[in-house]
MARKEBA-461800 format. One record per residue (C-alpha): residue in one letter; x, y, z. Coordinates in pm, whole numbers, plus 50000, padded with zeros to 5 digits. Example, Ala and Ser with C-alpha at 12.3 -4.5 7.8 and 13.67 -1.06 7.14 Angstrom:
! MARKEBA-461800
A512304955050780 S513674989450714 
END
This chain:
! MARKEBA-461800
X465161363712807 X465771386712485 X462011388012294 X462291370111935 X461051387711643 X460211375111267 X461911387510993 X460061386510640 X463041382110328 X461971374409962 X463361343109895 X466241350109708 X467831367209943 X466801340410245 X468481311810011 X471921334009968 X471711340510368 X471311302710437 X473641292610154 X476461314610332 X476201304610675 X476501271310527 X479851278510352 X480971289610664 X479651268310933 X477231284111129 X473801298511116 X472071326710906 X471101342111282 X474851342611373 X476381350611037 X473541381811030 X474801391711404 X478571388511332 X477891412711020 X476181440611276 X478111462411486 X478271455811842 X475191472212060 X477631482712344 X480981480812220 X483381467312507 X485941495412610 X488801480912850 X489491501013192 X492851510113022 X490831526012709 X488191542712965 X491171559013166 X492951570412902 X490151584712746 X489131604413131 X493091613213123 X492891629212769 X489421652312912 X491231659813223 X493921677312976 X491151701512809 X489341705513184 X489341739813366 X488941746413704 X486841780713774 X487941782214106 X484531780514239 X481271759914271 X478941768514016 X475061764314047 X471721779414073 X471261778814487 X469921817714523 X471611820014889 X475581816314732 X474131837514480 X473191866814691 X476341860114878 X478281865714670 X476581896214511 X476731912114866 X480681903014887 X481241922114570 X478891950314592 X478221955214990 X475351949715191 X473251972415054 X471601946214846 X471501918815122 X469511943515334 X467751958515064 X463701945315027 X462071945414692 
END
């Protein structure tokens, strides 16, 4: 259940909120949440794939796995430069 909270509004402005829910049929709760944007906006599966298929566009592909683990790391730094620093102690 969503917690209720209080709302203090001088009463001018609580009369003009209850007098226009009243013109158009509902409540000053609803008429204040129709006039708010949504919280979490609905987005269709059409709009959420064409919105991945417009990033896949502007996506690159390095040609390898990037990261922090040390051991590709000093893999690939003894690939490119030899041994000498797999074998090498500090």
């Amino acid at each position: 259940m969503n917690p209720m909270y209080s709302l203090e509004l001088p009463a001018p402005l609580y009369h003009a909120l209850v007098k226009a829910a009243k013109t158009k049929g509902t409540t000053p709760q609803a008429l204040i949440a129709a006039s708010l944007p949504a919280l979490s906006p609905s987005v269709t599966q059409a709009e959420r794939d064409a919105a991945n298929a417009r990033l896949r566009q502007h996506t690159v592909s390095l040609g390898a796995t990037l990261g922090s683990d040390n051991e590709d790391i000093d893999t690939d730094l003894a690939r490119e430069y030899g041994n000498a620093l797999s074998t090498s102690e500090n």
